[in-house]
C-alpha positions in Angstrom: 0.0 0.0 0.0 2.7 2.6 0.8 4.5 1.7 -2.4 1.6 2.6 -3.8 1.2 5.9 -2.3 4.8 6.2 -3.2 4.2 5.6 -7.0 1.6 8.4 -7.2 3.6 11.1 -6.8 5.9 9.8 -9.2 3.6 9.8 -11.7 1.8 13.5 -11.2 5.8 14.7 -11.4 6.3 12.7 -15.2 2.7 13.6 -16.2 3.7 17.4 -15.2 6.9 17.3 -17.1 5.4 16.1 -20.2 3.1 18.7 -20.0 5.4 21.5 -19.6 7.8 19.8 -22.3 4.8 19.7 -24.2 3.7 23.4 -23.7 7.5 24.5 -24.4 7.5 22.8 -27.6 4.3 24.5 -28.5 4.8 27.5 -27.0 8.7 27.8 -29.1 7.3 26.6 -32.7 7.0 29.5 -35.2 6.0 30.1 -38.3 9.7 29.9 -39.3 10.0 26.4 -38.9 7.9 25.6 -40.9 9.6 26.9 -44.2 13.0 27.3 -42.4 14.5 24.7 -45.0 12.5 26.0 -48.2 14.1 27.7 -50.8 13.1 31.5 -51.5 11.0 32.7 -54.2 11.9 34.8 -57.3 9.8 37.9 -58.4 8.7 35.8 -61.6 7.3 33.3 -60.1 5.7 35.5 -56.9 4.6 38.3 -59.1 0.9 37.1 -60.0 0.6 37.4 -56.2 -0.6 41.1 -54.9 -2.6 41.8 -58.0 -4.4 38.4 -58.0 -5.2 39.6 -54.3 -6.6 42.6 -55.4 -8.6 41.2 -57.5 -10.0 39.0 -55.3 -11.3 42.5 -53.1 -12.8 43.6 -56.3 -15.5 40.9 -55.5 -16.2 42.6 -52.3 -16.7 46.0 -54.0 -20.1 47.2 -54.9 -19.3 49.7 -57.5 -16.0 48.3 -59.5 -15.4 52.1 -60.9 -15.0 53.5 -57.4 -13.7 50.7 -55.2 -13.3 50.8 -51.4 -10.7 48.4 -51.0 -8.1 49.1 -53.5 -4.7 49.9 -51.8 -2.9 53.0 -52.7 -0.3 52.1 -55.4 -1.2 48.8 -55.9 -2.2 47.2 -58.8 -5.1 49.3 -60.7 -8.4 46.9 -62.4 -9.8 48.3 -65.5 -13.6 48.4 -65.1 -13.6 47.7 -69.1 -11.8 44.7 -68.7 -14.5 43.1 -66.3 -16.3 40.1 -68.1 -18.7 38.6 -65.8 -19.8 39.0 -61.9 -22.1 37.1 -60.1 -23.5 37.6 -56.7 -24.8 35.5 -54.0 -28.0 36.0 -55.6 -26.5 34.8 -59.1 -25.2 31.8 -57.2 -28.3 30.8 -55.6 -26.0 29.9 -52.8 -24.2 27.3 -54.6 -21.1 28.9 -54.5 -19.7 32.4 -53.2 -19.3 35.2 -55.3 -17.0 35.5 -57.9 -15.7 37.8 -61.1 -14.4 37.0 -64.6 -11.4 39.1 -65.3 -9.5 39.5 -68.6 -6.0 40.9 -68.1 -4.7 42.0 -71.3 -1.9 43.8 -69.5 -0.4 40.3 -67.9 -1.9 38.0 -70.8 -4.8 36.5 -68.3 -8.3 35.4 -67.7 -8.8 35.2 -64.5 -11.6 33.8 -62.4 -11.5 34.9 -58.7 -13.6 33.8 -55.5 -14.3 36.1 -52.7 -13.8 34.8 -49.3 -15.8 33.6 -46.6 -18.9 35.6 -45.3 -19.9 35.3 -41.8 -23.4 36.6 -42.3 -24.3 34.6 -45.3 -26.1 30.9 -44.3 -25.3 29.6 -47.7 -21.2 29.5 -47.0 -22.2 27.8 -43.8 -23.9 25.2 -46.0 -20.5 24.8 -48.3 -18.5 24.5 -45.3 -20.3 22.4 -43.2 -20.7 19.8 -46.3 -17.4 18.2 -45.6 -18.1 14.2 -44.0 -14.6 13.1 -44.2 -14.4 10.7 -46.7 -17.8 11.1 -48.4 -16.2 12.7 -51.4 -13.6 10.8 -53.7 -11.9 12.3 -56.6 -9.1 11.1 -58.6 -7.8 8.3 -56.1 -7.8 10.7 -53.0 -10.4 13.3 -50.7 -11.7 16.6 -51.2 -13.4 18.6 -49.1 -17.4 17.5 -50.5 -19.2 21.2 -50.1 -16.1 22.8 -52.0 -16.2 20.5 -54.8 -20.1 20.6 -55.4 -19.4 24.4 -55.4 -16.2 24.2 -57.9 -18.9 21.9 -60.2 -21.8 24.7 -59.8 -18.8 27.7 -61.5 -17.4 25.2 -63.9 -21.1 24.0 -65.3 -22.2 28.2 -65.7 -18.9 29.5 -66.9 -17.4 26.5 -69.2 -18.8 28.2 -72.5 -17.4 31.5 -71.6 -14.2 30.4 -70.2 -13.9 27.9 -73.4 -14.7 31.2 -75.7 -11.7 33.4 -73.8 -9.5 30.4 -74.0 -9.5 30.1 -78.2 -10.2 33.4 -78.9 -6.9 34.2 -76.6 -4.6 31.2 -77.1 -1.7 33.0 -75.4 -3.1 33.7 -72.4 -3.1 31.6 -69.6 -6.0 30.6 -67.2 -6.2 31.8 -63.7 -8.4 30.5 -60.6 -7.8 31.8 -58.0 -10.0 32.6 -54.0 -9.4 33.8 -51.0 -10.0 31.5 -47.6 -13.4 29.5 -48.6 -12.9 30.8 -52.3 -9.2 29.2 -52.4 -11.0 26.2 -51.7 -13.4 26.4 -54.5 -10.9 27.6 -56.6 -8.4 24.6 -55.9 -11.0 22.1 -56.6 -12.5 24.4 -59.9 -8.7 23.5 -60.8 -8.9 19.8 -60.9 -12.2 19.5 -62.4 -10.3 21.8 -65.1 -7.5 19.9 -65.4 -9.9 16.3 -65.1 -11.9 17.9 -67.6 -9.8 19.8 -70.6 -11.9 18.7 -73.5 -14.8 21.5 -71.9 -12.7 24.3 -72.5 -11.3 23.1 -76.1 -8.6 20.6 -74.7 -7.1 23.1 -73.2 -3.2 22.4 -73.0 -2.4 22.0 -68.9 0.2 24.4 -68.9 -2.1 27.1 -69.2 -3.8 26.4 -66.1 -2.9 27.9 -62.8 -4.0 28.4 -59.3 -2.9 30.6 -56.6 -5.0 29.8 -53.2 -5.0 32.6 -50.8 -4.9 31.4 -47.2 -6.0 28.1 -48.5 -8.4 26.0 -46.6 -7.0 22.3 -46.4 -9.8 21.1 -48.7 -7.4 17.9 -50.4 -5.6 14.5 -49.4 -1.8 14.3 -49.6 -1.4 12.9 -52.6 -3.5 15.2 -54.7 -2.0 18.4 -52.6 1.7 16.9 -54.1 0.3 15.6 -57.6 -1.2 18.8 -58.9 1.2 21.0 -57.1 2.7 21.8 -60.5 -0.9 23.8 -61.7 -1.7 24.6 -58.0 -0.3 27.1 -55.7 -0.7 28.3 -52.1 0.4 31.5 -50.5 0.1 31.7 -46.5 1.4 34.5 -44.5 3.1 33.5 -41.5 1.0 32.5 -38.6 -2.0 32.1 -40.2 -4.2 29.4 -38.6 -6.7 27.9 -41.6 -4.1 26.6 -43.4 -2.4 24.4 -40.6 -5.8 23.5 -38.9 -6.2 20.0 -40.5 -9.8 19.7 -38.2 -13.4 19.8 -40.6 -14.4 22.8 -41.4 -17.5 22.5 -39.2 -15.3 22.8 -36.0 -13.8 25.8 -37.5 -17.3 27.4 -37.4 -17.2 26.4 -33.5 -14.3 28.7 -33.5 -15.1 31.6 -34.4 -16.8 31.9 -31.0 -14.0 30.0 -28.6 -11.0 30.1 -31.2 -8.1 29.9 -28.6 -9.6 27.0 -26.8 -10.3 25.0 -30.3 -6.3 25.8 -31.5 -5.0 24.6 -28.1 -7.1 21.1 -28.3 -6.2 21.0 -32.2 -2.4 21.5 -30.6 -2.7 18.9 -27.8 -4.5 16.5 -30.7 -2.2 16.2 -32.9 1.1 16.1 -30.8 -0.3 12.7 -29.8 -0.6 11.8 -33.8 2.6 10.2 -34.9 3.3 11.7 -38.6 3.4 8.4 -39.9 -0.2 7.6 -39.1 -1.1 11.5 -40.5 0.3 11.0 -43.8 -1.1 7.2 -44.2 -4.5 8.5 -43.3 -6.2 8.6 -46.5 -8.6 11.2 -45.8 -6.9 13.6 -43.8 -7.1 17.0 -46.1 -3.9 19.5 -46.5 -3.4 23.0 -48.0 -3.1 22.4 -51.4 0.0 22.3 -54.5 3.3 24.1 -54.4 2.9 26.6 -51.2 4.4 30.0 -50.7 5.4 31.2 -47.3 5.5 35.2 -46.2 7.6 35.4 -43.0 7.3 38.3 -41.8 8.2 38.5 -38.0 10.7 36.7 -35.7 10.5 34.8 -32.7 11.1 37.1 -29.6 11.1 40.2 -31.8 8.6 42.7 -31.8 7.3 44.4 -35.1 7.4 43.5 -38.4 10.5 42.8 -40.7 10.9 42.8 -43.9 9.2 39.9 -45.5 10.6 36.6 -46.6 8.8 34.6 -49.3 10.1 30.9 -48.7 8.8 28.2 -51.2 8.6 24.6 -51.4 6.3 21.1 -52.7 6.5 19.2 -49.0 4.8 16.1 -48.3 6.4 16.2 -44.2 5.9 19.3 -42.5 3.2 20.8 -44.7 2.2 23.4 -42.3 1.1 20.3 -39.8 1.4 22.0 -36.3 -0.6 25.4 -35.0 1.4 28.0 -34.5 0.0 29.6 -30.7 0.5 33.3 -32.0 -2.1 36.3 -31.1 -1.9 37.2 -34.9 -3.1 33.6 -36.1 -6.6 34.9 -37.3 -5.0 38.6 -38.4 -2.4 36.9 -40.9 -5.5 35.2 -42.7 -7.3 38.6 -43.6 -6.9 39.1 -47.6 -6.2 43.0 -47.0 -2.7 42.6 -44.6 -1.5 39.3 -47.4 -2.0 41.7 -50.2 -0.1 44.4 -48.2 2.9 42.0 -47.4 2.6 40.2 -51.0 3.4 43.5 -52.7 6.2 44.6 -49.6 8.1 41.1 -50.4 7.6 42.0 -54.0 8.5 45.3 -54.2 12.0 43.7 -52.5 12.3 41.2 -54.6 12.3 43.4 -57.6 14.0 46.1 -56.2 17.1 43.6 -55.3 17.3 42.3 -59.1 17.3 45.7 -60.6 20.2 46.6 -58.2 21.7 43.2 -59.7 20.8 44.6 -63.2 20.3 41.5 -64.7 20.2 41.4 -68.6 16.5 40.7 -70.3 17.9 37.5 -71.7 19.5 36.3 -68.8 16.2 36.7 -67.3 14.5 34.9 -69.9 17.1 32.0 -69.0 16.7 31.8 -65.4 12.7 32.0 -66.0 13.3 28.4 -68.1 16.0 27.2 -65.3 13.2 28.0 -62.5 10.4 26.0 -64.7 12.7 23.1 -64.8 13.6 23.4 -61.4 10.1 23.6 -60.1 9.3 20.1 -62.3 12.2 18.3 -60.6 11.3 19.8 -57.2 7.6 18.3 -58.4 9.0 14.7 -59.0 11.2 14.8 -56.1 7.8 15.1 -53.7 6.4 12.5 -55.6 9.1 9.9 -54.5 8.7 11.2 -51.0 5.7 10.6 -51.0 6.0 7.2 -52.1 8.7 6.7 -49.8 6.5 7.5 -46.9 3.7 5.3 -48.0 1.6 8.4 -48.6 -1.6 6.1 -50.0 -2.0 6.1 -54.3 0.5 8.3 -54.6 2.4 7.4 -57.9 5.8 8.2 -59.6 5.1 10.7 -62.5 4.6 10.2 -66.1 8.0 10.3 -68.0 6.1 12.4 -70.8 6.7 15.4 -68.1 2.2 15.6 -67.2 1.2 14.0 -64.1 -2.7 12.6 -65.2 -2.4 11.7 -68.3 -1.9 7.9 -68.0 -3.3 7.9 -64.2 -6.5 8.0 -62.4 -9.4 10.0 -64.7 -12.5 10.7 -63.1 -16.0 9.9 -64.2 -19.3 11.2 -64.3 -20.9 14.6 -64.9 -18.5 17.8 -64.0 -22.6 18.9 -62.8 -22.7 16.8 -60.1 -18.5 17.6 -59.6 -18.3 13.7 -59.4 -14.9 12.5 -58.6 -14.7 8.7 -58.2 -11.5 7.6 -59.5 -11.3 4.7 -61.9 -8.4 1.9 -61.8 -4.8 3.2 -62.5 -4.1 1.5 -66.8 -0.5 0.2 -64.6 -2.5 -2.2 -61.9 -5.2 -3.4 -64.3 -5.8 -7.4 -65.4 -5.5 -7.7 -69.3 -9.3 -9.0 -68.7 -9.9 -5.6 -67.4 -8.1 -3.9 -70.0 -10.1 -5.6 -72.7 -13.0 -4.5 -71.5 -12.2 -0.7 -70.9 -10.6 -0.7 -74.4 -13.2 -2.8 -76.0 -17.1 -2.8 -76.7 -19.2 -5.5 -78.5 -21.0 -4.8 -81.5 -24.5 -6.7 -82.2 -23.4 -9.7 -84.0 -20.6 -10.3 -80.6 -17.5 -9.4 -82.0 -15.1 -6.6 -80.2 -14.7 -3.5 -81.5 -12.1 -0.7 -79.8 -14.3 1.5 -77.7 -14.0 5.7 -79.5 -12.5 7.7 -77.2 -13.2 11.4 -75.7 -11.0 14.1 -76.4 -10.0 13.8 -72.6 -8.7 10.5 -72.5 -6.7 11.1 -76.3 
């Protein structure tokens, strides 16, 4: 008995010290460590950045001519150049608000999301619609409410977006949303990218993404698959990107958020990282992300900021960071203002470097190649840590082509993957390849302009 009473002490004092290890661990992890390995961005690849953000205000503005939001010297939107708007009432609710924008200055069309709206029920029905695994697509997750909401945009806008595609062949094709609209606008991607032949087989190049404060609305594998079309840009502590909880707990937060981001914290220290990235259905920020750091641990005020970037498969923004600006760094307005700071440095550094137009030209072609092997390299790693259907990439340099294709309508944003061609019977392979005709004899099946 009094060994016993003996013991209990002892364990209250180990208990105690895991805690407090625990709450130093937590209490020390900043938004640097997270990208502290990354490579930093170039102004080429950064620069769609601050204007893409104000362009996603311009949804918020009630008359485009005069706008409310748009920051002194920014990054000016011609009224004349507006193609399309639609508002909640457009929408139905389906989907948020969103604008049609052709930039003939930076050879775009661009289709941007506005953000989430507190007093709007129908982006509570979008975000609540998330059942984790209820929603398949491609051989991995998505967030189910998002995807619906990407099908609704693609199904009213196809014909238009198909028109601005051939009638501008040199100009590329830009989603892009801020918060709940990054989500929709991540997810519009890979329904583009599933589904080419509806804009005129559109060559995948040409599509793009950049997520703004991204919610994690896609498994692991797809986040690293189409991270070479998608792109996320998160400015430093902010807390939707690295809160890998459903989205309807994040509507519990907004009324108790410190107490949800300390139980998120406690939650997943207990999670070994080898069960998180073998969990199927666990969502992440997704594609190639972008990280503005901006302050420094144990430093007050704001530096100048720091755009680390990276395709990780570990450490993709996985841990909360406890920080008082958490729900500050997610507001579209202050990522705009620090976008254009870090690239107003970035550009202002290469002009001191002078560096030639063709030399410029040059490195733009070494970056493209260095993203593609930065692309493949995640891939492996992601084999490597058993990260399920994740797949090496095509040699032909395209990363869908000859995998998983979804079916159904783009209408009901269906996303069940079929079989990968490499693990398929030759049974199986007859019969995808091959129909019978009436008097029994096989005939090869014509294909869709998506699958030539």
């Amino acid at each position: 008995m009094s060994l016993f009473l003996c013991g209990v002490p002892i364990l209250e004092c180990v208990y105690c010290l895991a805690c407090a290890r625990w709450a130093w661990k937590r209490c020390l992890h900043t938004a640097g460590h997270d990208s502290e390995n990354w490579g930093l961005a170039s102004a080429e690849e950064f620069e769609p950045v601050p204007r893409l953000c104000r362009l996603i205000l311009s949804v918020y503005e009630e008359d485009i001519r005069h706008p409310l939001w748009a920051p002194p010297g920014g990054y000016r939107i011609d009224p004349n150049w507006l193609i399309g708007r639609k508002t909640y009432e457009d929408t139905q609710g389906q989907a948020p608000p969103y604008v049609i924008y052709l930039d003939h200055e930076n050879s775009d069309i661009v289709l941007a999301v506005r953000g989430f709206n507190l007093a709007r029920e129908s982006d509570y029905a979008v975000m609540l619609d998330n059942r984790l695994g209820q929603r398949k697509f491609d051989g991995g997750y998505v967030h189910n409410g998002l995807l619906k909401a990407a099908g609704f945009v693609l199904d009213q806008e196809c014909g238009l977006l198909k028109e601005l595609v051939e009638k501008y062949p040199n100009y590329t094709l830009t989603f892009t949303g801020h918060s709940l609209g990054s989500g929709v606008a991540a997810l519009l991607t890979l329904l583009v990218a599933q589904n080419r032949d509806r804009l005129g087989n559109i060559d995948r190049k040409r599509i793009r993404c950049f997520a703004i404060a991204p919610a994690r609305c896609m498994s692991l594998n797809l986040a690293v698959r189409y991270a070479d079309v998608i792109n996320s840009v998160v400015l430093q502590d902010d807390f939707l990107p690295r809160t890998a909880t459903p989205l309807e707990d994040i509507f519990k937060s907004f009324f108790c958020l410190p107490c949800i981001l300390c139980l998120r914290c406690m939650r997943d220290t207990c999670i070994p990282d080898e069960m998180m990235f073998r969990d199927p259905r666990r969502l992440y920020a997704p594609g190639r992300l972008y990280h503005i750091v901006e302050r420094k641990p144990f430093k007050l005020g704001r530096y100048p900021p720091v755009v680390r970037t990276a395709v990780p498969v570990d450490g993709r923004f996985e841990h909360i960071v406890l920080s008082c600006n958490a729900t500050a760094d997610h507001a579209i307005i202050w990522i705009e203002r620090e976008a254009q700071r870090a690239l107003d440095l970035m550009m202002e550094k290469e002009k001191t470097m002078e560096i030639p137009a063709k030399q410029r030209m040059k490195r733009q072609e070494t970056l493209q190649r260095e993203h593609s092997e930065e692309h493949k390299a995640a891939l492996r790693r992601a084999i490597t840590l058993a990260v399920p259907h994740a797949y090496s990439p095509s040699p032909y340099g395209t990363f869908e082509d000859n995998d998983n294709e979804t079916s159904g309508s783009v209408g009901e944003a269906s996303g069940e993957s079929s079989k990968k061609s490499h693990g398929e019977s030759w049974d199986e392979l007859i019969e995808r390849l091959f129909d019978k005709d009436e008097s029994g004899h096989m005939v090869l099946k014509k294909s869709s302009p998506s699958n030539r």
